[in-house]
Chimera marker file (.cmm) of the C-alpha trace (Angstrom):
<marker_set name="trace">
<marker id="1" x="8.483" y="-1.364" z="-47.868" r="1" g="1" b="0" radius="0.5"/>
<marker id="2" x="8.172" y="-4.035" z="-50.324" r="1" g="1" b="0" radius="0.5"/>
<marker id="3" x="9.457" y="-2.778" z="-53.227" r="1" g="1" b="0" radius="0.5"/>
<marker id="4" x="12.415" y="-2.211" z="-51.008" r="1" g="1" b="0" radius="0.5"/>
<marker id="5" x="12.896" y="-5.953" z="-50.066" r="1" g="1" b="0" radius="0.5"/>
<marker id="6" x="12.504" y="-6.673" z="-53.734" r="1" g="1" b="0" radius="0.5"/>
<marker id="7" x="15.476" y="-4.120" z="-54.226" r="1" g="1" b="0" radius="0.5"/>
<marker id="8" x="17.868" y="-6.066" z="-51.670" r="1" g="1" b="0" radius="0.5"/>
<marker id="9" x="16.839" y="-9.315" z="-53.161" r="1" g="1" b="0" radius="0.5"/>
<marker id="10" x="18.040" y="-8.434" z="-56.343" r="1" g="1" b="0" radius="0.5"/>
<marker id="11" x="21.396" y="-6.137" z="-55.219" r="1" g="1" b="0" radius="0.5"/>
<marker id="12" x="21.598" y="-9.646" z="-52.665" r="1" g="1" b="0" radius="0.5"/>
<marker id="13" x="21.391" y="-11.792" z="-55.760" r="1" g="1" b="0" radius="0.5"/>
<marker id="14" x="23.567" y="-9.589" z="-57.866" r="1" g="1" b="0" radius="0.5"/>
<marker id="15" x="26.124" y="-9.571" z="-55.502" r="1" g="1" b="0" radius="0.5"/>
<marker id="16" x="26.359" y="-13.482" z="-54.897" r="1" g="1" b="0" radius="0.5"/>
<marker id="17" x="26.978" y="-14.120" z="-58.888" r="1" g="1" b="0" radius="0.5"/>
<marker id="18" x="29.535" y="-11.336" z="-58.668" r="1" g="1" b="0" radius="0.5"/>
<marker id="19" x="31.498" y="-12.892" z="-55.823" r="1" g="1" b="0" radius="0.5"/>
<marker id="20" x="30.877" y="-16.620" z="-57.521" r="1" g="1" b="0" radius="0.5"/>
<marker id="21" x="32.188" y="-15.234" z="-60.647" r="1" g="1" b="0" radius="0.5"/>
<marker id="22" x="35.408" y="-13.468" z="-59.165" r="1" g="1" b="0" radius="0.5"/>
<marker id="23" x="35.901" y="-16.513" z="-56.149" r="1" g="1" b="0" radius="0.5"/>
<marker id="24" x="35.506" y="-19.355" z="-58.920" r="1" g="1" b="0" radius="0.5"/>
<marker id="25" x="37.094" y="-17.864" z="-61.424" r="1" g="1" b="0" radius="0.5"/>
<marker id="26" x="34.186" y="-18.398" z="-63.776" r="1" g="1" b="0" radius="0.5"/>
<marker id="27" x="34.346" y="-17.298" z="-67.491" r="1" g="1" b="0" radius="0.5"/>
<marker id="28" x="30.905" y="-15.740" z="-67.252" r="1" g="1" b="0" radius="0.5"/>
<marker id="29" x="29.885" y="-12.110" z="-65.591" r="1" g="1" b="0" radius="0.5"/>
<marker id="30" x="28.707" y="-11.524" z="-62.213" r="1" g="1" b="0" radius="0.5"/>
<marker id="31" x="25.613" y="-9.917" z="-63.025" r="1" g="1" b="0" radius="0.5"/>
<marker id="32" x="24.411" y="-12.855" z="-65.428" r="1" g="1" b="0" radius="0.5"/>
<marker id="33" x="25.504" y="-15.096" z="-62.609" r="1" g="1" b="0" radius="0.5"/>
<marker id="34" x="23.042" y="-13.112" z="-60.225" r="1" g="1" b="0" radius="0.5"/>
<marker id="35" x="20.328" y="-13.402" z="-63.075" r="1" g="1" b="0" radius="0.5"/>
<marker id="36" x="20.402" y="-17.122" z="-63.065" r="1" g="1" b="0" radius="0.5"/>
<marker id="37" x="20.513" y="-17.037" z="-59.537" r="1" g="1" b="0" radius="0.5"/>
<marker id="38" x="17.377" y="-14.737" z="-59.566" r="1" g="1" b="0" radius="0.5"/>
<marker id="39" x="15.439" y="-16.728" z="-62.200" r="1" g="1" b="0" radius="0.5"/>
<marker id="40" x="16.097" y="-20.118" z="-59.474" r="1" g="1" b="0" radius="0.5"/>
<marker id="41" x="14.731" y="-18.285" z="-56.330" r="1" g="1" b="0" radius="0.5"/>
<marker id="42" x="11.748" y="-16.532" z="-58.283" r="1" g="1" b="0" radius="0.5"/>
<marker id="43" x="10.226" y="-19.780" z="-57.987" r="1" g="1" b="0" radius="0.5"/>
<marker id="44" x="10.062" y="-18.654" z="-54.353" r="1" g="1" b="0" radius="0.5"/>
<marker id="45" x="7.094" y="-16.708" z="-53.063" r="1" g="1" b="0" radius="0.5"/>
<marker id="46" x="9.153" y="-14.647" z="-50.438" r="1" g="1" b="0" radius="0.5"/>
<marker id="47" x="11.318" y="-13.544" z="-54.066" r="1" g="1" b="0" radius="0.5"/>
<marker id="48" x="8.551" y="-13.551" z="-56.009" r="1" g="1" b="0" radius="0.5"/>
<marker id="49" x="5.952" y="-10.983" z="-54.472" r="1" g="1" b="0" radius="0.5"/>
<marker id="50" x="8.846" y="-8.258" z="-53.245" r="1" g="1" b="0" radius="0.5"/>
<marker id="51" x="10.898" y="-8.619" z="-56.734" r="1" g="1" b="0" radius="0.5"/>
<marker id="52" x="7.481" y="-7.964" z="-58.556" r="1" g="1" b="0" radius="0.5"/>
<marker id="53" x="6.747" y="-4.784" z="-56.544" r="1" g="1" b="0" radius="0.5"/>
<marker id="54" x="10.169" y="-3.554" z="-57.365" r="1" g="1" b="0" radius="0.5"/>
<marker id="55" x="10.059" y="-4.268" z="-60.808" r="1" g="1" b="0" radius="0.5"/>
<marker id="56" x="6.776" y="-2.500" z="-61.283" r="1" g="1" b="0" radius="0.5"/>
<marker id="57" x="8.127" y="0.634" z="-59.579" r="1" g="1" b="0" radius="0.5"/>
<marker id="58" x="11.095" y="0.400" z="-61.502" r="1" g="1" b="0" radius="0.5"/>
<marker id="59" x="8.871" y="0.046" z="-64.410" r="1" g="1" b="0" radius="0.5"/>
<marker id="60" x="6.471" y="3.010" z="-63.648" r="1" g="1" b="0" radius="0.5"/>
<marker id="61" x="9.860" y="5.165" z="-63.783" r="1" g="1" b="0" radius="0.5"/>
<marker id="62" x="11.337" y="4.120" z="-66.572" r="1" g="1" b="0" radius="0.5"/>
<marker id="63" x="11.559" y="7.118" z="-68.517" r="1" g="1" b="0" radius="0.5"/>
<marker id="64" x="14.056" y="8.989" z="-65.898" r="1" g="1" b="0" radius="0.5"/>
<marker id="65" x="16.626" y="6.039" z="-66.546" r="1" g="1" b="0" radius="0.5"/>
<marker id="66" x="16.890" y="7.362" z="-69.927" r="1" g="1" b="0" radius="0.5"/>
<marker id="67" x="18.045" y="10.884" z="-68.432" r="1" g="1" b="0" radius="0.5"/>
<marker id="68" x="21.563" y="10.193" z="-67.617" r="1" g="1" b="0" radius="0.5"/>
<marker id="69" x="22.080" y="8.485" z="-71.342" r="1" g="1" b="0" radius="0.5"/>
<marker id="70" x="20.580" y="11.491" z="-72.445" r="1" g="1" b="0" radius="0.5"/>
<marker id="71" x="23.306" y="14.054" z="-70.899" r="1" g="1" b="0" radius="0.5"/>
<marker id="72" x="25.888" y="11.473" z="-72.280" r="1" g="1" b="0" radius="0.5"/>
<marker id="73" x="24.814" y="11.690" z="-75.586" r="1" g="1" b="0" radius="0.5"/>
<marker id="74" x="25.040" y="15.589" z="-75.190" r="1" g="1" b="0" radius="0.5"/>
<marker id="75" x="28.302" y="15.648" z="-73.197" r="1" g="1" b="0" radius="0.5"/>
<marker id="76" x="29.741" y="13.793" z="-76.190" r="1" g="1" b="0" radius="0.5"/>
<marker id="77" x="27.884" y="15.192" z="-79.230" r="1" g="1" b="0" radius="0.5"/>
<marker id="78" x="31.633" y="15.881" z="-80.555" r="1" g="1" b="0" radius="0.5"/>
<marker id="79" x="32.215" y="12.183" z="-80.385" r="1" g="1" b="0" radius="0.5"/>
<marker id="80" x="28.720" y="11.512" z="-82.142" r="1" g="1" b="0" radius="0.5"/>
<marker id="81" x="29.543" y="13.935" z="-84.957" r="1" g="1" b="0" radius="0.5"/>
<marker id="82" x="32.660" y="12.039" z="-86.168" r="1" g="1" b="0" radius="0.5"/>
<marker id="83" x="31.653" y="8.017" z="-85.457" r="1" g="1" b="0" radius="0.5"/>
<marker id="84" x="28.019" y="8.549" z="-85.572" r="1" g="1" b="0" radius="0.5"/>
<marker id="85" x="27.424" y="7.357" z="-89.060" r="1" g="1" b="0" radius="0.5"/>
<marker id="86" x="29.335" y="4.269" z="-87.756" r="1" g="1" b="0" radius="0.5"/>
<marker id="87" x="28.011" y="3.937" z="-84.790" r="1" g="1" b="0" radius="0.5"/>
<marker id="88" x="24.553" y="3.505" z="-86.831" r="1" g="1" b="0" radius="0.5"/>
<marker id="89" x="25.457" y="1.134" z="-89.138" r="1" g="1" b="0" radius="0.5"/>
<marker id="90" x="27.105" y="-1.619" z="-86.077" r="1" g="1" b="0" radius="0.5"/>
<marker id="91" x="23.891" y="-0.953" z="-84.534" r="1" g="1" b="0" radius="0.5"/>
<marker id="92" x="22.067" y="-1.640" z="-87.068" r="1" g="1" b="0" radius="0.5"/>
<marker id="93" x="24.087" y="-4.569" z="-88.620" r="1" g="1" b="0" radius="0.5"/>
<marker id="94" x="24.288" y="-6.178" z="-85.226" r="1" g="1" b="0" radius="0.5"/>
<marker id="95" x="20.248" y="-5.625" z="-84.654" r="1" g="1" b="0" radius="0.5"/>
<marker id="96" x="20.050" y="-7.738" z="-87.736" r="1" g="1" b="0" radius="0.5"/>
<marker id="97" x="22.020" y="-10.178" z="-87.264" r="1" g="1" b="0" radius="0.5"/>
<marker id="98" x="20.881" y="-10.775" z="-83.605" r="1" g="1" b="0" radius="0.5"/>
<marker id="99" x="17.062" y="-10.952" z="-85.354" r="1" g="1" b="0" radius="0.5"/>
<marker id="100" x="18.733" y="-13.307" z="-88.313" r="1" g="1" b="0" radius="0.5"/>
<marker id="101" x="20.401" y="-15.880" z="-85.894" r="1" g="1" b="0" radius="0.5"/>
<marker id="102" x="16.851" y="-15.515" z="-83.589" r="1" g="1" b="0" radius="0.5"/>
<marker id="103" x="15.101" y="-16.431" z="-86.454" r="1" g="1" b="0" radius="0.5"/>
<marker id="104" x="17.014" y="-19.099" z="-87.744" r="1" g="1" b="0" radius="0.5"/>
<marker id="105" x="17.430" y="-20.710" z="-84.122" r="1" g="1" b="0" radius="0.5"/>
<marker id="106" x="13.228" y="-20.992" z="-84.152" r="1" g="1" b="0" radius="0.5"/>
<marker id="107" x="12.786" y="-22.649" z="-87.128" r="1" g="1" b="0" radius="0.5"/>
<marker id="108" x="15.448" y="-24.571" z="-87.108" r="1" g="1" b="0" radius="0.5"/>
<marker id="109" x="13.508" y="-25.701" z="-83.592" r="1" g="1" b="0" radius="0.5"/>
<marker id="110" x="10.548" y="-26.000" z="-85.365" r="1" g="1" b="0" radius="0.5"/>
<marker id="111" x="12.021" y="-28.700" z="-87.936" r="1" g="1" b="0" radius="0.5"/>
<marker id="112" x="12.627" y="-31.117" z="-84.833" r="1" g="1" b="0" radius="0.5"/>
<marker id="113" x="10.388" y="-33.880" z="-85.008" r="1" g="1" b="0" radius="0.5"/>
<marker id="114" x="8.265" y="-33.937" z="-81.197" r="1" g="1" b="0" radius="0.5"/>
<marker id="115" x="9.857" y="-36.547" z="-78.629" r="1" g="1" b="0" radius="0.5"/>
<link id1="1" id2="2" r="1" g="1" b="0" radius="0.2"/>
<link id1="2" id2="3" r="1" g="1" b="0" radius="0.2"/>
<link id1="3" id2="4" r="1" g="1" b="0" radius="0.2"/>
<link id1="4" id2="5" r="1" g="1" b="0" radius="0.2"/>
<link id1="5" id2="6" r="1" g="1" b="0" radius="0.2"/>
<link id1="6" id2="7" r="1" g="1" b="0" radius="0.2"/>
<link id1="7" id2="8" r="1" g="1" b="0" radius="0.2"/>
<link id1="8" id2="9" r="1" g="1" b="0" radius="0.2"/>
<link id1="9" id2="10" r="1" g="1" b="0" radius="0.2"/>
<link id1="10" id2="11" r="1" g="1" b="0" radius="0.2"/>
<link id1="11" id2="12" r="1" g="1" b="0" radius="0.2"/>
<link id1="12" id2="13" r="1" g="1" b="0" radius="0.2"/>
<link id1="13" id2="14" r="1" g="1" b="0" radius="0.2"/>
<link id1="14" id2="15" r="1" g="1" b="0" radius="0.2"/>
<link id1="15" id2="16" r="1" g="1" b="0" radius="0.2"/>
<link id1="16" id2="17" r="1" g="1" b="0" radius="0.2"/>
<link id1="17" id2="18" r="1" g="1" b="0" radius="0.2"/>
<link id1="18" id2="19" r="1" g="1" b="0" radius="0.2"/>
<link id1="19" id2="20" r="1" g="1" b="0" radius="0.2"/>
<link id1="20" id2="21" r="1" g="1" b="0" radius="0.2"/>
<link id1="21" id2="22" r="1" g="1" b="0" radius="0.2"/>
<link id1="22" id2="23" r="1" g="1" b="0" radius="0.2"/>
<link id1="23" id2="24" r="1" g="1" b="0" radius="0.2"/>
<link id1="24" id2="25" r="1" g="1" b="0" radius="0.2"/>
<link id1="25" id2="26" r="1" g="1" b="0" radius="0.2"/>
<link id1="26" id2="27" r="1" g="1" b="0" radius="0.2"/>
<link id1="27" id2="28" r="1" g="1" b="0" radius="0.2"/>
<link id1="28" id2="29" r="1" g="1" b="0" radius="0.2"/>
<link id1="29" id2="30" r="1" g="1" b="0" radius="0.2"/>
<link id1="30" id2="31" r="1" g="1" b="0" radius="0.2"/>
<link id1="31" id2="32" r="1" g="1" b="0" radius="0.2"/>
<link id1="32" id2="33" r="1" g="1" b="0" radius="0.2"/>
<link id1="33" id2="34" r="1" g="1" b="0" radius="0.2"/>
<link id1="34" id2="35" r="1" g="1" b="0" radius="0.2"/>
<link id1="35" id2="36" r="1" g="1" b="0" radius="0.2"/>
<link id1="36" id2="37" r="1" g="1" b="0" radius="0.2"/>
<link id1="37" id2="38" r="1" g="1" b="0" radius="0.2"/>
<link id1="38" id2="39" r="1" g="1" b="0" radius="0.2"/>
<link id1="39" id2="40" r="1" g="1" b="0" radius="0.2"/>
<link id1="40" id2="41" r="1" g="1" b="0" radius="0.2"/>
<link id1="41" id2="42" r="1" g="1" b="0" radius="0.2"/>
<link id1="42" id2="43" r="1" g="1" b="0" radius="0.2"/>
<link id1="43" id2="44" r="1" g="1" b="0" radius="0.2"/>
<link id1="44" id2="45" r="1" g="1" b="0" radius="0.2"/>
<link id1="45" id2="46" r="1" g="1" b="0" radius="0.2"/>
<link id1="46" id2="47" r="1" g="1" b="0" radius="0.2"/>
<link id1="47" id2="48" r="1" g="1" b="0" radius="0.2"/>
<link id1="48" id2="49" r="1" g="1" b="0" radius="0.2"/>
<link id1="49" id2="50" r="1" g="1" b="0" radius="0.2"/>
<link id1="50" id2="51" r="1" g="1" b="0" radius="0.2"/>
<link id1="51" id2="52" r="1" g="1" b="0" radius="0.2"/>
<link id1="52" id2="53" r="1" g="1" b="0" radius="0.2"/>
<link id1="53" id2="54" r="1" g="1" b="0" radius="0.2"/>
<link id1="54" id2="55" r="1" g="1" b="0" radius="0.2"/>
<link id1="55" id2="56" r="1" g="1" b="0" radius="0.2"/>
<link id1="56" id2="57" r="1" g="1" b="0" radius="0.2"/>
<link id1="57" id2="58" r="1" g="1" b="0" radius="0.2"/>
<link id1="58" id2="59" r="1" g="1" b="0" radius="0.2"/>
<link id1="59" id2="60" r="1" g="1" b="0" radius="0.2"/>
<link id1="60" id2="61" r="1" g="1" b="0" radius="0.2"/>
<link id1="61" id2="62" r="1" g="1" b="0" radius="0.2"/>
<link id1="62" id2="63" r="1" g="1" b="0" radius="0.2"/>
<link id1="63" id2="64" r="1" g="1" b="0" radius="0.2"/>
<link id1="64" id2="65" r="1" g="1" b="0" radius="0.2"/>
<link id1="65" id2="66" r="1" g="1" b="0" radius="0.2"/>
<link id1="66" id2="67" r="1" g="1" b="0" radius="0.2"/>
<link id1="67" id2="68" r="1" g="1" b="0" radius="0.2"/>
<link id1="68" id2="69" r="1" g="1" b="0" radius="0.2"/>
<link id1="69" id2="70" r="1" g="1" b="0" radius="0.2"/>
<link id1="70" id2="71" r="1" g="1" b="0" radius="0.2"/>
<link id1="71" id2="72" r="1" g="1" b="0" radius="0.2"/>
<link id1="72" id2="73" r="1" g="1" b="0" radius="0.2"/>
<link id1="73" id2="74" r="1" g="1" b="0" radius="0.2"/>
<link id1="74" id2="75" r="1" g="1" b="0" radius="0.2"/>
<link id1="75" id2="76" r="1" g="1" b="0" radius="0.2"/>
<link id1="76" id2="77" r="1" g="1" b="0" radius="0.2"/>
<link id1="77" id2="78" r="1" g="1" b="0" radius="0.2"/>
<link id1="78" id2="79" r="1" g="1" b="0" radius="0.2"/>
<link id1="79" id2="80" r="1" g="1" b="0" radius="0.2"/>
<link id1="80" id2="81" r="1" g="1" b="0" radius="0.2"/>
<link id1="81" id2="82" r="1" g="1" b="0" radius="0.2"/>
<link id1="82" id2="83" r="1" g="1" b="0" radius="0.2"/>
<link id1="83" id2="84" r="1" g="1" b="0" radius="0.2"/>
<link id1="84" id2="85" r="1" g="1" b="0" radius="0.2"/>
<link id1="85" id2="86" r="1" g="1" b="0" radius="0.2"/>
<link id1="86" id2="87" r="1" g="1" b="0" radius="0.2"/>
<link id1="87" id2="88" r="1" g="1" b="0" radius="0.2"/>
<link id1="88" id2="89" r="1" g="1" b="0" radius="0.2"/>
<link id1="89" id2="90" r="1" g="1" b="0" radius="0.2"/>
<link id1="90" id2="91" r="1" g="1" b="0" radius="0.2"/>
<link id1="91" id2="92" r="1" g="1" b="0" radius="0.2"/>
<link id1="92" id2="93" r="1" g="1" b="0" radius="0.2"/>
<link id1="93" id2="94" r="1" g="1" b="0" radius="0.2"/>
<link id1="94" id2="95" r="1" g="1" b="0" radius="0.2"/>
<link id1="95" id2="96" r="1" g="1" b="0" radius="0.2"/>
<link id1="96" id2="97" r="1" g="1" b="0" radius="0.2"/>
<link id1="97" id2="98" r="1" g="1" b="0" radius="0.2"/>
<link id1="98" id2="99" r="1" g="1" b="0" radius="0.2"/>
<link id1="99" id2="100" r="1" g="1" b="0" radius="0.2"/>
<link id1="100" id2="101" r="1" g="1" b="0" radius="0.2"/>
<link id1="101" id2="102" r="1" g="1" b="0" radius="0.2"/>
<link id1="102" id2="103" r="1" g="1" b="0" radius="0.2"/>
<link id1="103" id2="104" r="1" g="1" b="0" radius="0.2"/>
<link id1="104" id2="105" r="1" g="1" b="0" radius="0.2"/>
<link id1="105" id2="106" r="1" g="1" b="0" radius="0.2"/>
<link id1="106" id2="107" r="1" g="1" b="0" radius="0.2"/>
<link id1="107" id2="108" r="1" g="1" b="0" radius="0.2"/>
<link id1="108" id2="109" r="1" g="1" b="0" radius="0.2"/>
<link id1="109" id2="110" r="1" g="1" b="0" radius="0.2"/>
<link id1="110" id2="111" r="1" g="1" b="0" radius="0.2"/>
<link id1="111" id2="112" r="1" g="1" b="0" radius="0.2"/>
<link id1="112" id2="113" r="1" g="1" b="0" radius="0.2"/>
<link id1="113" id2="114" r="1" g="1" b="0" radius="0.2"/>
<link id1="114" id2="115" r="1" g="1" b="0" radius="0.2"/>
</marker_set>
């Protein structure tokens, strides 16, 4: 019963960014809306302790999420044949560059003298 509170906290949470984001007129997603919305009321011990049970069910199933990408992938294999080789090299460009601009934004931290 938990885990299920923890569920409608975070569908509850999601769905308040969504309708700030589409009500406001914000520039940013509903879902990352809910997300900053979730990491404020974590500090909550109502959110906390549900949210954790869900997240460790959600957690100890992990591996049937990956079923439905799965039957993509083979439902499109024609796809994958011709832009695979593409595909691969955005991925990995953009996996570098992500770990690049990470890596630059640390030490570049790191070079700030402490207040």
């Amino acid at each position: 019963m938990i885990p299920l509170r923890g569920l409608a906290w975070l569908l509850a949470l999601q769905s308040l960014g969504e309708l700030l984001a589409r009500g406001l007129h914000l520039p940013f997603p509903g879902p990352v809306i809910g997300m900053v919305l979730l990491l404020v009321a974590l500090r909550w011990e109502p959110v906390r302790t549900p949210v954790a049970a869900c997240a460790d069910f959600l957690l100890s199933h992990l591996s049937l999420l990956f079923v439905p990408v799965g039957v993509g992938v083979i439902v499109h294999l024609p796809l994958l044949a011709q832009y695979g080789g593409r595909m691969l090299v955005v991925l990995v460009l953009s996996t570098w560059v992500g770990l690049a601009v990470t890596a630059l934004v640390l030490y570049v931290g790191r070079q700030r003298p402490p207040k």
